[in-house]
N, C-alpha and C positions, 0 to 999 in steps of 0.2 A: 495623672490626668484629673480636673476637675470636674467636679459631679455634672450631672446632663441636666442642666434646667428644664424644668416643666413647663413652664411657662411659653404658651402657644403663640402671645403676640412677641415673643424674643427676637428676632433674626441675626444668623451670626453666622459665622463658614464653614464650622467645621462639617466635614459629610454626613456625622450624624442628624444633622437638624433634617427634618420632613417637613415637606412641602406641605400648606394645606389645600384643600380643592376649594371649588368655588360656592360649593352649596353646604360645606359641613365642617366642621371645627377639627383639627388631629387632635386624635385620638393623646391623652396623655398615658405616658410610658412607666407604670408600675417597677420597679427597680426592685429583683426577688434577694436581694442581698444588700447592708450597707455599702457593700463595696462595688464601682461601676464596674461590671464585665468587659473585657479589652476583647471584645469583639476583632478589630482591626488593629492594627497601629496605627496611631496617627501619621499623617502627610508629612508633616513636619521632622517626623524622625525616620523615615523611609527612604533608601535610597532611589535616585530617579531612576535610574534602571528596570525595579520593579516597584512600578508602584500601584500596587493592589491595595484594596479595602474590602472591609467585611461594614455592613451597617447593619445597626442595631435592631434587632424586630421588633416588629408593633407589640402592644398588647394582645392576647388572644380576645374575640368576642364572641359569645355563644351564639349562636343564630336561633332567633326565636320561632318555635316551633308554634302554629296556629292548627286548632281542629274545627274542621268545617261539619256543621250540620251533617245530619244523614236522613236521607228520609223513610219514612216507616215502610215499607216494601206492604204494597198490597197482598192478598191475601187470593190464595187462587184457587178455581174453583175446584171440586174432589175430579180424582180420575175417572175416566171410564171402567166402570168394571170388564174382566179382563174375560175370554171366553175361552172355557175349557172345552178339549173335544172329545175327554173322555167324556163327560157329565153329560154332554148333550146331544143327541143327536146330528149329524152333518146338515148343515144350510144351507143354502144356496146366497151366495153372499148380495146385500143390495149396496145399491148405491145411496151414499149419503143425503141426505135429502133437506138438511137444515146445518146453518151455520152454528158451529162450536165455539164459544169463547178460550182464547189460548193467551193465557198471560208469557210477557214476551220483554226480555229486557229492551230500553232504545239502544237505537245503534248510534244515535247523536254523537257530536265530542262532547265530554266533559267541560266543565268550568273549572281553570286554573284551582279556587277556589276551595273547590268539593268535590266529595267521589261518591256519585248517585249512586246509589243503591235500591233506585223505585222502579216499581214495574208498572209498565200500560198495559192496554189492551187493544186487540187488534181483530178485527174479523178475518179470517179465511178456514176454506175447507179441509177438515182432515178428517181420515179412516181410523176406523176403528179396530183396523189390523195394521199392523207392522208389515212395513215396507222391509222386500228385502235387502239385506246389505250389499252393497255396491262392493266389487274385486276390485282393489286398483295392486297393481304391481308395484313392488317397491325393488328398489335396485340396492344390493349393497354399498357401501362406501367405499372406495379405494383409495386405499393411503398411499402417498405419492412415493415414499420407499419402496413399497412393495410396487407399484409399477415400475418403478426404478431401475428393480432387479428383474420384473418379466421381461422387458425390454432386453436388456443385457441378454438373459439367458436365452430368447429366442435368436437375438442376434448371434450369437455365442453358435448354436446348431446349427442356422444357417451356414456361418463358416463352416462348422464341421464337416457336413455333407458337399462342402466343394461350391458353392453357388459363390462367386465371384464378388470383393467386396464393394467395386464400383458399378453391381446393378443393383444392391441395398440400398446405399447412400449416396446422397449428391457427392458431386466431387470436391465440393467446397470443406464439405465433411472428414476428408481422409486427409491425412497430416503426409507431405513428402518425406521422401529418404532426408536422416539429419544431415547436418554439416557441420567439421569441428572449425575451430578459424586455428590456423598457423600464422603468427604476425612475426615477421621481420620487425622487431624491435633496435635499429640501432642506433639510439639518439639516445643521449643522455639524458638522465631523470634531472635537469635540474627546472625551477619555475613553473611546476605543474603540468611540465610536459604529460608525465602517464597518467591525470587525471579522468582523460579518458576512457582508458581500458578501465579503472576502476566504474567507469559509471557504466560502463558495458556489461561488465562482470555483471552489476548487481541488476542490471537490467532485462538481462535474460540467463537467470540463475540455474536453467536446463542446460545452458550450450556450455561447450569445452572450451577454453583458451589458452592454443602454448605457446608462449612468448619466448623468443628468441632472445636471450642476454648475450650482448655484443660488448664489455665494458674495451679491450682495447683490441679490434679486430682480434680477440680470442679473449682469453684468458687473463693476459699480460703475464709477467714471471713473480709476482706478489701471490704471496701466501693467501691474499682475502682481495676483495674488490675495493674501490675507495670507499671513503663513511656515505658518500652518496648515494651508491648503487647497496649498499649495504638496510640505510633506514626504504629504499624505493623496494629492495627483491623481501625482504621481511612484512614491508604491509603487502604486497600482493600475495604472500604466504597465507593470508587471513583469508583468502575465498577458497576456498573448495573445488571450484571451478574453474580455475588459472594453475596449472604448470609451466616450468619455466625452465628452457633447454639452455645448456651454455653451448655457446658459437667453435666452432672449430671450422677452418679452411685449411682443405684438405691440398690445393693449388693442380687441382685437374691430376691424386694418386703422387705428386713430385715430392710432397713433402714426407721427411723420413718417417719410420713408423715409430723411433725413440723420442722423437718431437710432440707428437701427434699423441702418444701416451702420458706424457708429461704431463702433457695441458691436461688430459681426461682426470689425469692425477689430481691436479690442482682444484677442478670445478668440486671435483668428491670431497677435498678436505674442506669446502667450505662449509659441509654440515658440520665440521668440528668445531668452526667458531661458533657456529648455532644452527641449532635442529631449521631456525625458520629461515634460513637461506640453503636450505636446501635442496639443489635441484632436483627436476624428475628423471633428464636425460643430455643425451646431448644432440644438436645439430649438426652436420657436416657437410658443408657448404664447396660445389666446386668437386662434388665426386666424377670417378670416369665415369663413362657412358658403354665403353666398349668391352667384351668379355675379351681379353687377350693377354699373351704372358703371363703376369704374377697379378693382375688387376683384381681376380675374383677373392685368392688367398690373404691380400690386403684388405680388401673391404672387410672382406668377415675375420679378419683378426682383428682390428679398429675396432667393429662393433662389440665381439667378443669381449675385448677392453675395458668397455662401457658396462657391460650385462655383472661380468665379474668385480667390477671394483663396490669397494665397502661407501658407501655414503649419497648414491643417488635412487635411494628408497624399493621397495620391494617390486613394483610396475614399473621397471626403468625403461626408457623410450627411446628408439633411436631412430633418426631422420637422416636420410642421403637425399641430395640434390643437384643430382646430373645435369640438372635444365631441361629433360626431354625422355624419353622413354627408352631404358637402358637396355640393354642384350638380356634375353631371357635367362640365361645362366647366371648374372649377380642379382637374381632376386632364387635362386634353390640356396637350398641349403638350409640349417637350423642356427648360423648366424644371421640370414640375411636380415635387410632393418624393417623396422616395424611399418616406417611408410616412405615411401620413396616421391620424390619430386617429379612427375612427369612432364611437368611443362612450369617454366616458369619465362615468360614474355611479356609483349605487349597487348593490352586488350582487342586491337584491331587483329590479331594474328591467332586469338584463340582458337582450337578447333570445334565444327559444330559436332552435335553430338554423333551423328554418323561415323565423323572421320576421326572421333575419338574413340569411339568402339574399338574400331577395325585397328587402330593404333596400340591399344592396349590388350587386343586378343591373343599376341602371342602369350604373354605373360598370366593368363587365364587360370593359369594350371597351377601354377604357384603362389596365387594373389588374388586380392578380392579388393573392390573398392575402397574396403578399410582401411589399404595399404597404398592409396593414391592420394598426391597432394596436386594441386595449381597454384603457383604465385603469379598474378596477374596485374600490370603495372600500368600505366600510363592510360588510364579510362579517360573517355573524352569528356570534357564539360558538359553537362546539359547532360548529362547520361538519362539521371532521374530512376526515380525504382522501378518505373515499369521495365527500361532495356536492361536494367541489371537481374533484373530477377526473372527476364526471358533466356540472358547468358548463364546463370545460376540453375535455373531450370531444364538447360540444356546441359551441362555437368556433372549436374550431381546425384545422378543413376550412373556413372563410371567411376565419379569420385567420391569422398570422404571430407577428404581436407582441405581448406580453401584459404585466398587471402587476394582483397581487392585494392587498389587503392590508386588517382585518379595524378599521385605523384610519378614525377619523369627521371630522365640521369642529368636530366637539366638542372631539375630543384634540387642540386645538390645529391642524387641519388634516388630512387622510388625507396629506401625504406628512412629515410632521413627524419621521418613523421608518420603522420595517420592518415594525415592527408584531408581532403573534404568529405569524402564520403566515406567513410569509416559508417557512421548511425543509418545511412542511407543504407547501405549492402549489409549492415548485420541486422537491420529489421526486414530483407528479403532471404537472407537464409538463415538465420537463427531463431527463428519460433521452434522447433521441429527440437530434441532433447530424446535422444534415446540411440538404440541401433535396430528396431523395428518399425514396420510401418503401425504408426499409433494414430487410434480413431477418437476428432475431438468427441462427437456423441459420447462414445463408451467413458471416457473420463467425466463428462457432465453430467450422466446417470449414476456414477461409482461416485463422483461427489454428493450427490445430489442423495443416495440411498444413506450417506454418512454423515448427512448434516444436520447441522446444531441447530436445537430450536430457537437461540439465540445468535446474533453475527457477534462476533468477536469485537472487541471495542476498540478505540484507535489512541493513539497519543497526539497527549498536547503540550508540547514543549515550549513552552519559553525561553528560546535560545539568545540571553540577553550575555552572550561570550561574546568578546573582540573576537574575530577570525583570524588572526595569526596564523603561519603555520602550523599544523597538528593538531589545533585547538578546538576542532571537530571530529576528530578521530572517532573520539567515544561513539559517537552519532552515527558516522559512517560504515563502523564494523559492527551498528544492530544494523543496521540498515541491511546491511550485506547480508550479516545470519540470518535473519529473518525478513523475506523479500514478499512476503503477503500479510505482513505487519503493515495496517496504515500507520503515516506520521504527520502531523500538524505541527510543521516549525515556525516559532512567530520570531521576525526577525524585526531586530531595533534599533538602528544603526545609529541614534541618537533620540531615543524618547521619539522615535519618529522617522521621520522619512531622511532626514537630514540636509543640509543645504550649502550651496558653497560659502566660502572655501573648502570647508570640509570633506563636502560629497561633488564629482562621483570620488569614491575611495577605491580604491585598487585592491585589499583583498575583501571587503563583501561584496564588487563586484563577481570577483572568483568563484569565491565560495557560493553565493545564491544562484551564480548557473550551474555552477555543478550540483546544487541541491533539485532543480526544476529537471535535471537531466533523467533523474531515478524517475521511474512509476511509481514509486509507494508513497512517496513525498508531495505533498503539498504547501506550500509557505503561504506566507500570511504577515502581511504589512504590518506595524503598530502603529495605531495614536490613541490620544491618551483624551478623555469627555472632559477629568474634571466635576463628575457627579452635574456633567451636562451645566455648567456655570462657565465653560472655557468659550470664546465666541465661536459661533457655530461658522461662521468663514474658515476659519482658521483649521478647523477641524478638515472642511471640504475642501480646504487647499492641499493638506496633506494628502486626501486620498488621491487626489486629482496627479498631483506627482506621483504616484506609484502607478497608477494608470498611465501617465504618459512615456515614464521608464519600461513600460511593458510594451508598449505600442512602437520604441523607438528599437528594442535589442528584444526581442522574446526569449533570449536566457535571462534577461532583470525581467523578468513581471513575477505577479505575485496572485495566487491564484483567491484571496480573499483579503478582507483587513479584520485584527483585531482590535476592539473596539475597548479600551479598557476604564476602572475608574467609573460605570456606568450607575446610575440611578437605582434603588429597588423599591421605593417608592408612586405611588405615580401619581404626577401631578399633567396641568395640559400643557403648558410650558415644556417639561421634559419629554414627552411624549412627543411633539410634534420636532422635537430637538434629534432625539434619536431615529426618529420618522425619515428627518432630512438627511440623514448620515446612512442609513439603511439604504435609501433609493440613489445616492450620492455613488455607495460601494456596487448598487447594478448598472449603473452607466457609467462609471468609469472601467469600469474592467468589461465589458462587454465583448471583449474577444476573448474572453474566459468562459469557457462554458461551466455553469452553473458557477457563478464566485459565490466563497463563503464570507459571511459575517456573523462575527461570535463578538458577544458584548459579557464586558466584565463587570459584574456590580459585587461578586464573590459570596452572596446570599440568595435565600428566595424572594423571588418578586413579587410584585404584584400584580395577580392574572390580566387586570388589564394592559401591560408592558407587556402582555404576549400575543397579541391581537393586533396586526401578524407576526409582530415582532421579528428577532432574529434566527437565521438558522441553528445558530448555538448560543447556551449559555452557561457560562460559568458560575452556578449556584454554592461550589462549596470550595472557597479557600481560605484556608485556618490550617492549626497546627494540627495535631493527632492528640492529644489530650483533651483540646475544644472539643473538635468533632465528637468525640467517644462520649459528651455528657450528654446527660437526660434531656436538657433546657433544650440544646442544640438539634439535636435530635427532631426535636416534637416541633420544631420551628423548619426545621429543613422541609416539613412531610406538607407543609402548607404550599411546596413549587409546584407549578400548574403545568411544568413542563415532562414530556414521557421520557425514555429513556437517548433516545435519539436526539433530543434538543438538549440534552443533560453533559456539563462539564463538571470534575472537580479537579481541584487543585490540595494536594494536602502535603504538609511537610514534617519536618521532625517527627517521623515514625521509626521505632525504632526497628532495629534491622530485624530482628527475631519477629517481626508483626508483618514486616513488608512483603510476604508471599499470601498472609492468611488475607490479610487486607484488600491487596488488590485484587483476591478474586471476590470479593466480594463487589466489591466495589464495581466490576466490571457488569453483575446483574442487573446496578444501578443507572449506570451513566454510560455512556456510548464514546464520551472520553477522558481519557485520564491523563494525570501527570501527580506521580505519588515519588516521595522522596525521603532521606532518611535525611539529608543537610536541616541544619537547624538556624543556617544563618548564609547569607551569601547563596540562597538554593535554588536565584534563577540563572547566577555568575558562575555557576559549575553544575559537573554532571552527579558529585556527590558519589560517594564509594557504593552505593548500593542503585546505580542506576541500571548496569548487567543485568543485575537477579530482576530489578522490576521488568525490563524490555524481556526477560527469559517469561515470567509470567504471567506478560502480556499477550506471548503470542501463543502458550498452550491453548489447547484447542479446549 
């Protein structure tokens, strides 16, 4: 690179040159070494993917300090002598009878200027005795932990002593009985069919999901499933909170019990091809209903089957589905299954809760709502959450396990898909995670007594990967692990919004709805300023298309834009440039509540570029050897932003740094995006993006 000319009337493009203002010369730029500091890469050798800049900082300037006058403080007059009661005899006290002179500081404002230090004087009456002191009450302080826990623990007694917990707390306050979901799975993984259930999972990372594996109405007679169902049951292995039953039809008891074994055989050895296709249990679809003949000795030998064999993990689970509520005699016993199908129809035939009580009380004695399922099929159109989560509510004090879905035997079957309302019915009974009733209060005071004086910081990825398939995996499964990890992905489909031919594209379309789908996630448009020399139309066209994609499909919007390439300089030109791109990203997205805009200039700015500047900024991106110098350092501490408008970006660190690092770092800036890649480190996730997303999300 050539040297940085000094010379102020220069103009030329590269991003290092500084704008000058309108009433003062720039500042020339002292160079502490012959050699120029590669602050950034240059443009020119940067691929357009990512193309960040670092610009050069000013020179530092002392700020001249000025001392103002003081003035001579008059001089005041001697005290009253003091009156002892030993010394003199008692008095009868009078009243004052003449004005006292009392030097008295003013109470005026100050003069920018100067810091008075003169005294007036002032007439009024005083005594020559001492007023008494005045009581005021002072109150302790209470730390908001420790109310935290009084709270708790009075509530705490109150249960104990029997006082009911719906005359304590509103009823908005107590969390209902949970609900696990049971999904008839029998559609094949291909074209993103299951990306649903994945964003469900990480959606409500409390709730239970066991998914029924159908690969050929059973098993089929193959040692393993195809390569299909094999890469589809291995990623659902990565949640926690998804099991996964292999299918067996039972043909209403007809089917022999050496058949029936076989298959159970086969589901087991597939933990032999690998641990992560490993089911929990099995399904049995089509069981009798009636206690008679050999029907009860069948069932609990099947299940037996199940419990005993080697490879469906230590909590193995087994499911019968009679369709209806079976003869109290196939639920005794110590085979009988873990939860049994009591109804499985159409929504118009559900029962209400009365006549599901009374339906289910014979079975009382041997079974507990844990051990009750609903499949429930064909919901009318227009249902909406409120009639779904009045029939949910009417359920799920008898049941446990549920499954809705608004598909018929018309659509090919009710379990052929997800159907429409899958998101609709798991945000009416999936909040609720547990098998007691649990109080939100009591969790917002147990948080609240264990919280950091600091919030936890968020990620900012620069997801500048083609979306191909898998090629967000990495992404997906922190996502999953860690589901109160914020994530800022900036998505770039093209240096930008993209245009046809090209766009719409068919898999960022995919992938950016499945990203908007998660709660923790927020995406984020790119366009590119140009150190604000790119025309400013072109910039507002960009945003305007991400705006209008969001208005047309609300799985494409984008809940802010990043803003890259930005100024740290300030001039009035640029300012009123970025001005217009800021008020640009609140009315275009204005069905976003609160959109973000984050501007990249990758240095500290110039305070007045923060007035009111953007919600974020990216002050630090450089390698890890930059950052860690002196020079750098001492120039960073000049950003006028706190930690909550604070980005860095930093790369090439090496792996042995990148746990010490990013906690530090996380004191500093509110978000991060830290990497060990040393080249290509916005085109990948780099071998150490795990350990960073692991110690991103310690508490």
């Amino acid at each position: 690179m050539a040297p940085l000319s000094t010379n102020t009337n220069n103009e030329h493009d590269s991003p290092y040159n500084k704008r000058k203002t309108m009433s003062q010369q720039t500042t020339k730029i002292n160079l502490m070494s012959s050699k120029t500091p590669q602050w950034r890469v240059s443009s020119s050798q940067r691929n357009i993917s990512n193309p960040y800049n670092l610009a050069i900082p000013p020179q530092y300037q002392r700020r001249l300090q000025t001392s103002s006058p003081v003035r001579d403080a008059a001089k005041k007059r001697p005290a009253l002598p003091t009156i002892n009661s030993s010394d003199a005899p008692p008095v009868k006290p009078k009243r004052p009878v003449k004005a006292v002179l009392v030097g008295e500081k003013p109470r005026g404002m100050y003069t920018n200027s100067s810091k008075s230090k003169s005294t007036i004087f002032t007439y009024r009456q005083v005594s020559p005795y001492q007023a008494p002191r005045k009581k005021t009450l002072r109150l302790p302080s209470i730390d908001d932990r420790f109310l935290a826990l009084i709270v708790t623990l009075t509530l705490a007694l109150l249960l104990t002593i029997g006082i009911p917990l719906a005359a304590i707390l509103p009823q908005k306050l107590i969390k209902p009985l949970p609900i696990n979901i049971l999904i008839p799975m029998y559609f094949k993984p291909e074209d993103g069919a299951w990306n649903r259930l994945h964003d469900a999972a990480i959606r409500y990372p409390k709730t239970t999901f066991n998914v029924i594996i159908n690969p050929n109405n059973g098993s089929g007679m193959a040692a393993w499933p195809a390569g299909e169902y094999i890469d589809a049951i291995e990623s659902l292995d990565k949640y926690t909170n998804i099991h996964t039953l292999g299918y067996i039809d039972t043909a209403n008891g007809q089917k022999e019990n050496a058949t029936i074994r076989q298959e159970i055989a086969l589901y087991a050895g597939w933990a032999k091809v690998s641990n992560s296709l490993s089911l929990s249990g099995i399904y049995f679809d089509h069981t009798p209903h009636k206690d008679q003949d050999a029907t009860r000795a069948y069932l609990q030998n099947i299940s037996a089957t199940v419990r005993h064999a080697d490879g469906f993990g230590a909590q193995t689970l087994v499911v019968q589905n009679p369709g209806q509520v079976p003869d109290e005699g196939l639920m005794m016993g110590v085979d009988r299954p873990n939860v049994t199908v009591v109804f499985e129809g159409a929504y118009a035939d559900v029962p209400n809760r009365g006549a599901l009580h009374e339906m289910l009380a014979p079975l009382n004695a041997n079974a507990t709502r844990e051990n009750f399922a609903l499949l429930v099929h064909s919901a009318p159109d227009g249902l909406g959450g409120t009639g779904l989560r009045k029939m949910i509510d009417g359920v799920r004090r008898e049941v446990e396990w549920l499954y809705v879905t608004d598909l018929t035997d018309e659509d090919s079957g009710p379990y052929s898909g997800f159907g429409g309302l899958l998101e609709t019915w798991l945000n009416s009974a999936a909040p609720s995670a547990g098998k007691d009733t649990y109080i939100r209060l009591i969790n917002f005071l147990t948080s609240l007594s264990a919280m950091s004086p600091k919030s936890r910081s968020s990620i900012l990825l620069p997801l500048y990967i083609y979306p191909c398939p898998n090629a967000w995996e990495p992404l997906y499964t922190a996502i999953a692990k860690h589901p109160h990890l914020q994530f800022l992905a900036i998505i770039n489909p093209n240096s930008g919004p993209g245009a046809a031919p090209w766009w719409p594209n068919e898999d960022y379309i995919r992938e950016i709805a499945r990203l908007n789908a998660l709660p923790n996630v927020k995406t984020l448009g790119y366009i590119c300023a140009t150190y604000c020399k790119r025309s400013l139309d072109a910039a507002l066209d960009d945003i305007d298309i991400y705006g209008e994609r969001g208005r047309k499909d609300a799985h494409q919007r984008v809940d802010g834009v990043f803003v890259d390439e930005t100024v740290n300089l300030y001039s009035d030109e640029a300012k009123k440039w970025l001005d217009a791109v800021d008020r640009k990203v609140a009315h275009s997205l204005d069905y976003v509540e609160n959109p973000i805009t984050i501007h990249n200039p990758g240095t500290a700015v110039h305070a007045a570029l923060g007035k009111p500047g953007p919600d974020i900024t990216v002050v630090v991106e450089t390698s890890f050897k930059h950052f860690m110098t002196k020079e750098y350092q001492k120039w960073l501490a000049t950003s006028p932003y706190g930690r909550s408008r604070t980005a860095y970006m930093v790369h090439s660190v090496p792996e042995k740094e990148m746990k010490k690092l990013t906690l530090s770092l996380r004191e500093k800036a509110g978000y991060l995006f830290v990497t060990s890649a040393s080249s290509g480190f916005y085109e990948s996730f780099g071998s150490s993006w795990a350990a960073f997303v692991d110690t991103m999300a310690k508490p």
